[in-house]
C-alpha positions as protocol buffer text, in pm:
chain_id: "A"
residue {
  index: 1
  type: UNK
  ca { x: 2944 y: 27 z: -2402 }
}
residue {
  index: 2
  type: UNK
  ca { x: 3095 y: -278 z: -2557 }
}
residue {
  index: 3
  type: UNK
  ca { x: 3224 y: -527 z: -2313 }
}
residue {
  index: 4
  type: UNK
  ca { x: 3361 y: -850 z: -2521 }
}
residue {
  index: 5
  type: UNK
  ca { x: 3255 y: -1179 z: -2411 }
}
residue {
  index: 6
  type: UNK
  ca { x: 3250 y: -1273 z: -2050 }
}
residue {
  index: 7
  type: UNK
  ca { x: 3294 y: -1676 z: -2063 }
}
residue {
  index: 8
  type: UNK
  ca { x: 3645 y: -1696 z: -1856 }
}
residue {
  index: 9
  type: UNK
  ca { x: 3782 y: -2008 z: -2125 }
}
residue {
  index: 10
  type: UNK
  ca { x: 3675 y: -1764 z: -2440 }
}
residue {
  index: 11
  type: UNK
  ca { x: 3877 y: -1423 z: -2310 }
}
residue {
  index: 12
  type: UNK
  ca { x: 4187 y: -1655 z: -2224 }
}
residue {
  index: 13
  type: UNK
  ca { x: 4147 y: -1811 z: -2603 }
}
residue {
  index: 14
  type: UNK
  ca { x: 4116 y: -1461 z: -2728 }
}
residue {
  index: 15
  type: UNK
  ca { x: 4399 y: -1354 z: -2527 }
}
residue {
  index: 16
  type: UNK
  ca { x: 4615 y: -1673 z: -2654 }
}
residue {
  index: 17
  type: UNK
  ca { x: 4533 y: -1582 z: -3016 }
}
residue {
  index: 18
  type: UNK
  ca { x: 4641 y: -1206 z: -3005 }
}
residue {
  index: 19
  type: UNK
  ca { x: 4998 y: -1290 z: -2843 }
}
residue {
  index: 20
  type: UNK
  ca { x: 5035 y: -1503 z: -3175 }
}
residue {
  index: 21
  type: UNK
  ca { x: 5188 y: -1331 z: -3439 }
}
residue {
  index: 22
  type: UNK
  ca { x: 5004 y: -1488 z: -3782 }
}
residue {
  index: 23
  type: UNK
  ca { x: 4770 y: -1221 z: -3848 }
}
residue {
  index: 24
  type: UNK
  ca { x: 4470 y: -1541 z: -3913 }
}
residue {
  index: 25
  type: UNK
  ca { x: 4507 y: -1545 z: -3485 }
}
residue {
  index: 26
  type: UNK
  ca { x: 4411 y: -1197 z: -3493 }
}
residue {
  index: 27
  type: UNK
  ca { x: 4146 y: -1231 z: -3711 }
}
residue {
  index: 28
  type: UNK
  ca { x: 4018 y: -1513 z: -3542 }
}
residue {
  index: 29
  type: UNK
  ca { x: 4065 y: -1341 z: -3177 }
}
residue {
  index: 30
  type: UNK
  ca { x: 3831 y: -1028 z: -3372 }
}
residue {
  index: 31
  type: UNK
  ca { x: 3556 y: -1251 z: -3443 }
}
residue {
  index: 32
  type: UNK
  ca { x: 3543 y: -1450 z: -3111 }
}
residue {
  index: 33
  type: UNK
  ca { x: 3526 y: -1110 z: -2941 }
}
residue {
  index: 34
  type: UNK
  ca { x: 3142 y: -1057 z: -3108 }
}
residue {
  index: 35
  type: UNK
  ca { x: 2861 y: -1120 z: -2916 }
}
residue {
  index: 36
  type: UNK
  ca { x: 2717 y: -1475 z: -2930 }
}
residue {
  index: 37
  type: UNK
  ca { x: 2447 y: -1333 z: -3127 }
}
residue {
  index: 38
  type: UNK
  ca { x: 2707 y: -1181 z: -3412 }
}
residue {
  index: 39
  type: UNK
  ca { x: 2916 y: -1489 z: -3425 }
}
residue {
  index: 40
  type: UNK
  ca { x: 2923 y: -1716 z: -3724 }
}
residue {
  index: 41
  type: UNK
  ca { x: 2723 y: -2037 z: -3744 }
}
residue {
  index: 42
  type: UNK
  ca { x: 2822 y: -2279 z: -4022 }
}
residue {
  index: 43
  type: UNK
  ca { x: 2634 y: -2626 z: -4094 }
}
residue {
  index: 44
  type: UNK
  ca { x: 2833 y: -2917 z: -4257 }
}
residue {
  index: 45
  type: UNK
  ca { x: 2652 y: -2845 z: -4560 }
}
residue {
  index: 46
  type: UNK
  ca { x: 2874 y: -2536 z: -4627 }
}
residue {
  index: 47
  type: UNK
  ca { x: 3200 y: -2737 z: -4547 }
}
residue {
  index: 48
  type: UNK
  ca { x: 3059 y: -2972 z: -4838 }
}
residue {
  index: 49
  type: UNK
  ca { x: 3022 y: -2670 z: -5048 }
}
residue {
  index: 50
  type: UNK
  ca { x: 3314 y: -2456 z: -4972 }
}
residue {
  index: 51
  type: UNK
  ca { x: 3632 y: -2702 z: -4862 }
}
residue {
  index: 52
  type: UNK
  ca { x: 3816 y: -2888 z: -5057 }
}
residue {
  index: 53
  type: UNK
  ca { x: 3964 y: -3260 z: -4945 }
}
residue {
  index: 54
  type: UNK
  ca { x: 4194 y: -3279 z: -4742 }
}
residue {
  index: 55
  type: UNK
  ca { x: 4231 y: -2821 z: -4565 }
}
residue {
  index: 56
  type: UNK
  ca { x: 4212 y: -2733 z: -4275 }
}
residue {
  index: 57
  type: UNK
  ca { x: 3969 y: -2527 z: -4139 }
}
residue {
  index: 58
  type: UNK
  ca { x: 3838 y: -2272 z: -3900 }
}
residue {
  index: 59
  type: UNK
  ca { x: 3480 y: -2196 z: -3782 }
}
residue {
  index: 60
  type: UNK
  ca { x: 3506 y: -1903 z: -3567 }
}
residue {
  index: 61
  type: UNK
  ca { x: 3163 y: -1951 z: -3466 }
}
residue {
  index: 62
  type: UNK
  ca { x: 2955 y: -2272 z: -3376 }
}
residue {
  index: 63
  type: UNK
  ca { x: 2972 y: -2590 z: -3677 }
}
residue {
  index: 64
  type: UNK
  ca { x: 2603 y: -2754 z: -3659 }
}
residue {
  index: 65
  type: UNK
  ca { x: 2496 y: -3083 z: -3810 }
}
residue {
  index: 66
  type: UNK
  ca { x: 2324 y: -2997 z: -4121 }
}
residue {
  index: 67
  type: UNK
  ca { x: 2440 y: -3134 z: -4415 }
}
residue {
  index: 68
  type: UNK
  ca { x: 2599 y: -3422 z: -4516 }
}
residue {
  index: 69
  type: UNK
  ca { x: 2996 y: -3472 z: -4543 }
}
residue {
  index: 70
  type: UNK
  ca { x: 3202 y: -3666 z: -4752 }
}
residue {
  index: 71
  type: UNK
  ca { x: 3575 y: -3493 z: -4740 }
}
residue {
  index: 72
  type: UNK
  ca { x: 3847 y: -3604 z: -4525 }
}
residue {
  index: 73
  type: UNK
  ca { x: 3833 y: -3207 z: -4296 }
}
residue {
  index: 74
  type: UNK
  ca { x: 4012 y: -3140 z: -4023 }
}
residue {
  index: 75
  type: UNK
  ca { x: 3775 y: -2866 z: -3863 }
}
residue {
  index: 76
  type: UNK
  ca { x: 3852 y: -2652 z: -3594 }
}
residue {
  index: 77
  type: UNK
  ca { x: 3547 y: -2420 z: -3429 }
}
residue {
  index: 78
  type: UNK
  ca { x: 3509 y: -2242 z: -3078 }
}
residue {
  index: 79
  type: UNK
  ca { x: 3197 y: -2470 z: -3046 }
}
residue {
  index: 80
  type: UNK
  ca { x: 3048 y: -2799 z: -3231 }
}
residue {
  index: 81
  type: UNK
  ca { x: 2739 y: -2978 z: -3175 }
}
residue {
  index: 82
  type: UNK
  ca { x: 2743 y: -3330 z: -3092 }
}
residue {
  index: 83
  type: UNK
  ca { x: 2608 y: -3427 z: -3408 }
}
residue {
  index: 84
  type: UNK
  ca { x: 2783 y: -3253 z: -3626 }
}
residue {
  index: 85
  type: UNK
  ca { x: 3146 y: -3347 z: -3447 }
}
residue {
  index: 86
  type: UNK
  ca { x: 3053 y: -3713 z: -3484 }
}
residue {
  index: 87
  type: UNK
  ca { x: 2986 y: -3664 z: -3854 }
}
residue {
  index: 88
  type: UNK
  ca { x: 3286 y: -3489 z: -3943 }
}
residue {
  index: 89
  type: UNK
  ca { x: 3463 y: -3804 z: -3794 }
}
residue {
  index: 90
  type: UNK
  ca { x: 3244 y: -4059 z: -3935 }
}
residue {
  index: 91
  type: UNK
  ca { x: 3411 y: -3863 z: -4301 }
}
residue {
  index: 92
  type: UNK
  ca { x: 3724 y: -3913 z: -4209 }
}
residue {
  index: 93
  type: UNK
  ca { x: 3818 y: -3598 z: -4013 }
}
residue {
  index: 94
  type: UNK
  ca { x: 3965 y: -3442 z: -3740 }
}
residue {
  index: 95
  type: UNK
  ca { x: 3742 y: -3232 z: -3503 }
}
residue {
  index: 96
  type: UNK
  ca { x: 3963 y: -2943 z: -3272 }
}
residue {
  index: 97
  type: UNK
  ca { x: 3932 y: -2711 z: -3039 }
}
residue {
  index: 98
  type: UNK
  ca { x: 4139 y: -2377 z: -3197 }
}
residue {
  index: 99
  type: UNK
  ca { x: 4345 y: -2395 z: -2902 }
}
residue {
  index: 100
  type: UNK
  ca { x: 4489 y: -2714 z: -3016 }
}
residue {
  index: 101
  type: UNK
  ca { x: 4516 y: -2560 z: -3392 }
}
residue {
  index: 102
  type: UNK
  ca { x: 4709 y: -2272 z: -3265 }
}
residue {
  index: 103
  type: UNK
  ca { x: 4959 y: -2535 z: -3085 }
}
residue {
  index: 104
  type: UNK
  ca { x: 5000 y: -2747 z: -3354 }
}
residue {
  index: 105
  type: UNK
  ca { x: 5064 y: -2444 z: -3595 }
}
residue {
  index: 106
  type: UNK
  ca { x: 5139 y: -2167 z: -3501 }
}
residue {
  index: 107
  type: UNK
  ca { x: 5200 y: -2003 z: -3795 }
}
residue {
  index: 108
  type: UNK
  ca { x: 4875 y: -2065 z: -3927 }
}
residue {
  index: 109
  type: UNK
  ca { x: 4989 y: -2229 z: -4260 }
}
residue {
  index: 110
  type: UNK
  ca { x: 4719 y: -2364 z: -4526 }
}
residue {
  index: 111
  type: UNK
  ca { x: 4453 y: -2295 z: -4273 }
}
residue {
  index: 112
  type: UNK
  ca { x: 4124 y: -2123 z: -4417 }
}
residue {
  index: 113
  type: UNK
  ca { x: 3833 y: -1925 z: -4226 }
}
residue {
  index: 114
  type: UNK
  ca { x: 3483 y: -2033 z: -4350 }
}
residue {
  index: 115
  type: UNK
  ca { x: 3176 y: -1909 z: -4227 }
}
């Protein structure tokens, strides 16, 4: 039997995200209700890849340090390392929590899932 996740903060943020209306909340609130094991883990190496200057984006998963980055991100994840936080910043970035996304829009305009 499937029980969802069981960390208190991640079934309120799950919660948060499914009262929004932009369907990206939903899809974001499916995702973070995997196991650990299921949920995405992207390295900065695929944000160097994948994003262009400039987006927004959203790692519903963990964002780890490999890789190099050279874009000006703003990069929102349920979980970052350390390392990998301080190098999006050292870019030129933004690092969030998506709580803070969701608040500052809603709507989820111009904001892309990458994992």
């Amino acid at each position: 039997m499937r029980t969802g996740p069981t960390n208190n903060t991640t079934q309120m943020l799950i919660a948060e995200l499914n009262k929004q209306n932009a369907p990206i909340w939903k899809r974001t609130a499916f995702e973070l209700s995997r196991s650990t094991r299921q949920r995405r883990v992207v390295n900065l190496s695929r944000l160097q890849r994948f994003a262009d200057d400039g987006e927004i984006i959203l790692v519903p998963g963990k964002l780890l340090s490999a890789g190099e980055l050279d874009k000006k991100l703003t990069v929102a994840a349920w979980n970052f390392s350390q390392k990998a936080a301080e190098k999006v910043v050292k870019a030129g970035g933004k690092v969030m929590t998506i709580s803070e996304l969701v608040e500052k829009n809603p709507k989820g305009e111009k904001v892309r899932i990458l994992g």
